[in-house]
C-alpha positions as CSV (number, residue, x, y, z in Angstrom):
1,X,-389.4,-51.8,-56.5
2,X,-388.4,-52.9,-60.0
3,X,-385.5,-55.1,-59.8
4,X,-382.2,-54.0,-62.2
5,X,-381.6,-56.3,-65.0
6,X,-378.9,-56.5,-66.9
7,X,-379.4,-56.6,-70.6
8,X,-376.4,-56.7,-72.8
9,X,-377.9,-55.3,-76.6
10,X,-379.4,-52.0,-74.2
11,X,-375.2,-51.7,-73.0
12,X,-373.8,-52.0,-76.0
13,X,-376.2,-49.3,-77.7
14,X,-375.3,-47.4,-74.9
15,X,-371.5,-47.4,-75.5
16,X,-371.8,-47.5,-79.4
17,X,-374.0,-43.8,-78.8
18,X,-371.2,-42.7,-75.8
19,X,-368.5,-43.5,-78.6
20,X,-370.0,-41.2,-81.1
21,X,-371.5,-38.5,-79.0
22,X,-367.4,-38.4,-77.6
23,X,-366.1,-38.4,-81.5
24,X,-368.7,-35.7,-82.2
25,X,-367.6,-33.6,-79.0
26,X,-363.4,-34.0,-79.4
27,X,-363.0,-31.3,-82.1
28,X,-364.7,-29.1,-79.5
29,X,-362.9,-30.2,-76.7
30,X,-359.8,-30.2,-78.3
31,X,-360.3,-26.3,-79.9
32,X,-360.6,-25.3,-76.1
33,X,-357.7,-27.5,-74.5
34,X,-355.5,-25.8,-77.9
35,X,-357.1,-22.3,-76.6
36,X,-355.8,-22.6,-73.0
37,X,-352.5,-23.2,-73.6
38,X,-349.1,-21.3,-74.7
39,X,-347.8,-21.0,-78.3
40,X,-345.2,-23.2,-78.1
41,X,-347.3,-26.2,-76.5
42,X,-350.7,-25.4,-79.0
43,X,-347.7,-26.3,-81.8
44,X,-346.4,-29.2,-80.3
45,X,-347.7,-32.9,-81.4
46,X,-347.9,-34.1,-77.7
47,X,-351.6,-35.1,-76.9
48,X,-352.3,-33.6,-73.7
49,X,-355.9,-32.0,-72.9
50,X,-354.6,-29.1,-70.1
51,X,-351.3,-27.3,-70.6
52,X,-348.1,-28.1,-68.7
53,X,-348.2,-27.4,-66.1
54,X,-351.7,-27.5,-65.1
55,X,-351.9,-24.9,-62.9
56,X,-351.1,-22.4,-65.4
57,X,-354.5,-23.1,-67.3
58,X,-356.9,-20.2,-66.1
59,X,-353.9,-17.6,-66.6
60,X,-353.1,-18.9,-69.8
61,X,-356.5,-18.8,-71.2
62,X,-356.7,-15.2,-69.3
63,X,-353.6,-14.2,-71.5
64,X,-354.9,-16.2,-74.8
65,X,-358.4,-14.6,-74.7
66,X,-357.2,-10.7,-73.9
67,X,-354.9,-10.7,-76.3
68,X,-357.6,-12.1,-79.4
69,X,-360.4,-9.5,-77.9
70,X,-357.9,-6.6,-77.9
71,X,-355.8,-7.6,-80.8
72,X,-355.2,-4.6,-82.7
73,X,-355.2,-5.9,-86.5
74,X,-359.3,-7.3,-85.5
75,X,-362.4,-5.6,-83.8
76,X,-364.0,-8.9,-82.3
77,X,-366.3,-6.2,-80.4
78,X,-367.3,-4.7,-83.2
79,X,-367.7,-7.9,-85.4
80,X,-369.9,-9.6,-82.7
81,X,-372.2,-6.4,-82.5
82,X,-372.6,-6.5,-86.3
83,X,-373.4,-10.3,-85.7
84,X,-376.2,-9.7,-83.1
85,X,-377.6,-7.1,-85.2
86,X,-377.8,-9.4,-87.8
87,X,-378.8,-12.5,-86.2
88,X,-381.9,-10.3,-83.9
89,X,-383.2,-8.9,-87.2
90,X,-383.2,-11.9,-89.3
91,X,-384.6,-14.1,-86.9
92,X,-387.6,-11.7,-86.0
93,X,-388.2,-11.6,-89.6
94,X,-387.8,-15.3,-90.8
95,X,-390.0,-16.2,-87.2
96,X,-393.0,-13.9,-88.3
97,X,-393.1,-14.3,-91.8
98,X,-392.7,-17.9,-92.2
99,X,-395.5,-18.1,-89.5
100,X,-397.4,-15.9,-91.4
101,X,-397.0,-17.6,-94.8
102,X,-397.6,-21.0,-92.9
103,X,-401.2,-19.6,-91.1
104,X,-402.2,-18.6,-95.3
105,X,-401.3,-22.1,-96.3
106,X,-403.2,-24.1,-93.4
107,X,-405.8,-22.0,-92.1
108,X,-407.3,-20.4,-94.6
109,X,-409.1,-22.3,-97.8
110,X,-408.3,-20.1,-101.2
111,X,-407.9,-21.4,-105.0
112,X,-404.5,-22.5,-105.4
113,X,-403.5,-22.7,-102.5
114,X,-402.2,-26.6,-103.4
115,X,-399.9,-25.0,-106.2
116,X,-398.7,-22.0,-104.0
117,X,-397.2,-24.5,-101.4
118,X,-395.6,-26.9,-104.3
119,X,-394.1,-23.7,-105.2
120,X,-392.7,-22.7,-102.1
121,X,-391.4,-26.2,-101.6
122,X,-389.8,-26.2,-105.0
123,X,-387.9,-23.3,-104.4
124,X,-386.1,-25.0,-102.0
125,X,-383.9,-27.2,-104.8
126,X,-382.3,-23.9,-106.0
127,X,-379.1,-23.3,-105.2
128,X,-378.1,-20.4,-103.6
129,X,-375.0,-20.0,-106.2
130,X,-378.2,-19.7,-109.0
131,X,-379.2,-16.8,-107.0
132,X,-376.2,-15.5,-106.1
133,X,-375.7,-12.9,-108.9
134,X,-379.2,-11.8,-109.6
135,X,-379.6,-10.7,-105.6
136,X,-376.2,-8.9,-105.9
137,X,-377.5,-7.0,-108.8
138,X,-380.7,-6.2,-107.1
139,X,-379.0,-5.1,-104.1
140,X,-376.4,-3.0,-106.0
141,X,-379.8,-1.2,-107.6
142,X,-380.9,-0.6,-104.1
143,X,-377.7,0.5,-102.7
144,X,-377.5,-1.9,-100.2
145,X,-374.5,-3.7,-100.7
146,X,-371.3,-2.8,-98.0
147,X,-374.2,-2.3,-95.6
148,X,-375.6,-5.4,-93.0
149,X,-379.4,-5.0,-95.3
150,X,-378.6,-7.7,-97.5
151,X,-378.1,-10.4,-94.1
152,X,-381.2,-9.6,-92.9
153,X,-384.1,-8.2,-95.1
154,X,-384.3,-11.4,-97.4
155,X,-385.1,-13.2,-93.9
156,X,-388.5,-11.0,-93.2
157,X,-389.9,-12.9,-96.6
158,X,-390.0,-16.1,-95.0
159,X,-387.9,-19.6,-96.0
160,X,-389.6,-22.4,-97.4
161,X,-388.3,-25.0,-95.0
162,X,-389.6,-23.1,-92.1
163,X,-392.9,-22.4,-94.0
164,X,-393.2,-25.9,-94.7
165,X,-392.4,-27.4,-91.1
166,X,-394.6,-24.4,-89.3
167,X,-397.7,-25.4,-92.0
168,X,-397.6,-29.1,-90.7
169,X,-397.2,-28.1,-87.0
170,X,-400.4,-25.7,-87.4
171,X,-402.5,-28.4,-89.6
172,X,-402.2,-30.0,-85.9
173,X,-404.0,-27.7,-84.1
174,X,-407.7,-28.6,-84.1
175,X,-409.5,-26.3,-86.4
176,X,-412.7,-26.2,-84.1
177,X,-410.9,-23.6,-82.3
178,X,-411.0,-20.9,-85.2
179,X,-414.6,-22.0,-85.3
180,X,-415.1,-21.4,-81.8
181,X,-412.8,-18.1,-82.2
182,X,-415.2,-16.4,-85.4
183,X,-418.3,-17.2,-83.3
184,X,-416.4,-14.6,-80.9
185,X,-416.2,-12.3,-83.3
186,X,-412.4,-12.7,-83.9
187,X,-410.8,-12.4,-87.5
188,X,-407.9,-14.1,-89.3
189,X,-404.9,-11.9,-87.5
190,X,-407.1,-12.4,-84.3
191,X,-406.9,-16.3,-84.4
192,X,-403.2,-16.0,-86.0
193,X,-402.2,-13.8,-82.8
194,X,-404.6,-15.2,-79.6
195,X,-404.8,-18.8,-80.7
196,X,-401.9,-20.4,-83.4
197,X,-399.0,-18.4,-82.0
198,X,-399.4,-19.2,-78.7
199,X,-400.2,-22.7,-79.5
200,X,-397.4,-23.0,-81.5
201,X,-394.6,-21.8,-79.1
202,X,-392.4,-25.1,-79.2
203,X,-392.7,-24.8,-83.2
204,X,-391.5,-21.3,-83.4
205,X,-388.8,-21.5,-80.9
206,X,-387.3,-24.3,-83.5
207,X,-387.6,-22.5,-86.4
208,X,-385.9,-19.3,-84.4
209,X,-383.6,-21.2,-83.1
210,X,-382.5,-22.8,-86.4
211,X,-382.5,-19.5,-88.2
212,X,-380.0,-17.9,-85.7
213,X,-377.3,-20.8,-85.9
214,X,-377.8,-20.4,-90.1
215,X,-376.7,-16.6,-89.9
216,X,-374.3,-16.6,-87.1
217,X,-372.6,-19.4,-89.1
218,X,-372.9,-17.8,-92.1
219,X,-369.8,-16.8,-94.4
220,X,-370.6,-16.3,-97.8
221,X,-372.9,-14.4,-97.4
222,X,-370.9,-11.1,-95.4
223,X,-368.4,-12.2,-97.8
224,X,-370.3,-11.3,-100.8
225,X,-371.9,-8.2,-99.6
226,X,-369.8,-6.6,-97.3
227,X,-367.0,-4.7,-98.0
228,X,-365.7,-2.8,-95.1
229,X,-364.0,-3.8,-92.4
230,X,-366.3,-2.0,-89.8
231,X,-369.4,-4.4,-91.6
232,X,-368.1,-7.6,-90.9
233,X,-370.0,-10.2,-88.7
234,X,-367.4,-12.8,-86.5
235,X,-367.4,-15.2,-89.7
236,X,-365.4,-13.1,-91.9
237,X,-363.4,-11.8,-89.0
238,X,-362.1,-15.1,-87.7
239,X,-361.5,-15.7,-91.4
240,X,-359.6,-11.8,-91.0
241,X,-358.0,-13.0,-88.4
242,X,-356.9,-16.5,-89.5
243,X,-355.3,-14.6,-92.5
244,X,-353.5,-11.8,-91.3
245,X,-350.4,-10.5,-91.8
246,X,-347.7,-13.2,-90.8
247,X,-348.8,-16.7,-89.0
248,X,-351.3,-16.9,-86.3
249,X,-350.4,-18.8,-83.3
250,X,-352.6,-21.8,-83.1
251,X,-353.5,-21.2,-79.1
252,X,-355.1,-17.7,-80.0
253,X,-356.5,-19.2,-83.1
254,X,-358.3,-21.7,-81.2
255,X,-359.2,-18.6,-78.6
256,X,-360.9,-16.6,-81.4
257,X,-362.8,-19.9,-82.8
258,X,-364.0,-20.5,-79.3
259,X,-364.8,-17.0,-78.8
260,X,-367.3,-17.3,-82.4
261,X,-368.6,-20.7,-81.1
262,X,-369.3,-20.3,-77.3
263,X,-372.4,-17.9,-78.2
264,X,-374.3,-20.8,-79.8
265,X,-373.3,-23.4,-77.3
266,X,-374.7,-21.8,-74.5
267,X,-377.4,-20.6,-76.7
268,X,-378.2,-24.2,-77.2
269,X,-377.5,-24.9,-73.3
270,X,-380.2,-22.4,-72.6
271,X,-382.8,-23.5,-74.8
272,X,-382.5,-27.4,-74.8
273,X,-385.7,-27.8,-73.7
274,X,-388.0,-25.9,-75.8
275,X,-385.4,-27.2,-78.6
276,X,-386.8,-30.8,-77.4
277,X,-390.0,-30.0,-77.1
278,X,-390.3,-28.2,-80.5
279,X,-389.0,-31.3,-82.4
280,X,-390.8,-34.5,-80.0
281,X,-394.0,-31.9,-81.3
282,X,-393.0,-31.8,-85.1
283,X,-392.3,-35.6,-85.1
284,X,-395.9,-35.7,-83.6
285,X,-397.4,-33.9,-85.9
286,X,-395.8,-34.0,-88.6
């Protein structure tokens, strides 16, 4: 058995990372501990984590979390259906077609296929304000706009950045396989489906898993396109709610923000470990 040594530049990396994962993790903690506790506490400028007294925490937050779900002025229901819908669709579409772009630009030799991929790279230093007015246009043309289409359609023609980390993951994969594969008869979708997509499972649960924090935290986008209350996603209803008609309490503030947040926290809880995996594998082949 390996005998425990003590070795001081190991503990004080070890505190330095405690002391920033902790100032990283207050806001959260603190949005919760404001959540749980009754107006007139949430406002006050004492630091305490649990409210007073502390066995009044679980029907406190029962109370602070009611009243935000059934709060009459906001439909979080109905804002975090719209979200879902939104999130399902664009993910599914980004997932596929970024694979799918990424498969063209690795796999498969073609002239200018150098050029195509500076291209798709380069479109990454525009800003989305550049494009901002010429997609509302289009989308005004098409009808689209006060509906959830303009959230999610853009996603099913892939992004560059997921193109471009999906392309380097694929390079990775040993191309004697598709040799292997059209000796068997199989085509390009063949190898795409039966050989990169399964291979590339760690790669694809990133780039999924990126997408869907991107459009449940998005805001200026349902802002720009949607215009009816029974459209909006949780981002412009926490903004809805934030701005209502007289002032919020704080404590059901911080309810609503945990509400919008918790999703993508257990999300994240869930899917640590392919999230792990999928980066250790991009580092590695990248």
């Amino acid at each position: 058995m390996k005998k425990w040594e003590f070795k001081p530049g190991v503990a004080v990396l070890s505190v330095a990372m405690l002391a920033i994962a902790l100032a990283f993790v207050m806001p959260l903690l603190w949005m919760i501990s404001t959540s749980v506790k009754p107006e007139k506490q949430a406002a006050s400028q004492a630091i305490r984590l649990l409210p007073d007294p502390a066995s009044s925490t679980l029907p406190q937050a029962a109370e602070n979390y009611t009243a935000v779900w059934h709060d009459s002025t906001v439909q979080f229901p109905l804002y975090l259906r719209n979200t879902l819908i939104v999130a399902m669709l664009s993910v599914a579409g980004m997932t596929l077609s970024s694979a799918v772009v990424a498969y063209g630009l690795s796999r498969i030799r073609w002239k200018g296929r150098g050029a195509m991929f500076a291209i798709t790279l380069a479109t990454m230093m525009i800003p989305f304000p550049v494009l901002m007015v010429p997609l509302f246009a289009i989308f005004k043309q098409l009808g689209w706009n006060g509906t959830l289409a303009p959230l999610w359609v853009p996603a099913w023609f892939g992004g560059a950045f997921n193109i471009f980390m999906l392309r380097q993951f694929f390079m990775g994969i040993p191309k004697e396989l598709d040799e292997a594969a059209r000796i068997d008869g199989m085509g390009h979708w063949g190898i795409f489906w039966r050989i990169i997509v399964p291979l590339s499972k760690p790669a694809l649960a990133v780039v999924a898993l990126f997408h869907f924090v991107y459009v449940w935290n998005d805001f200026i986008g349902p802002l720009i396109y949607l215009h009816h209350r029974d459209t909006y996603t949780l981002a412009l209803g926490l903004q809805l709610y934030q701005s209502q008609a007289g002032q919020t309490p704080w404590n059901l503030l911080m309810a609503a923000s945990t509400l919008v947040v918790l999703p993508l926290v257990l999300l994240f809880i869930v899917t640590q470990g392919s999230f792990v995996r999928g980066i250790s594998a991009e580092g590695l082949k990248g």
